[in-house]
C-alpha angles and dihedrals in degrees: 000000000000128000118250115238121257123188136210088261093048088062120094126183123282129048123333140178102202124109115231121221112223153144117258108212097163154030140175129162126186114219122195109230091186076075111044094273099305116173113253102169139345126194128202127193100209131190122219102230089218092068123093109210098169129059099227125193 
């Protein structure tokens, strides 16, 4: 049974279950070398799919 698509404009605040389905432009992660690398953060810039951004024609 597949999972049902939800977009970035279907999602309300609280806890959900639900998968969104998006682009992934960007990533970037900052790692602390005072500890061995450890992960303190990571940011993502993300798409909806849903979105058109291009006219395209």
């Amino acid at each position: 049974m597949s999972t049902p698509r939800v977009f970035f404009s279907d999602l309300k605040s609280g806890k959900c279950s639900s998968a969104v389905e998006a682009w992934l432009l960007r990533f970037w992660e900052a790692k602390n070398v005072k500890r061995g690398g450890e992960l303190m953060w990571a940011d993502m810039l993300l798409i909806d799919v849903n979105v058109s951004l291009f006219d395209i024609t």
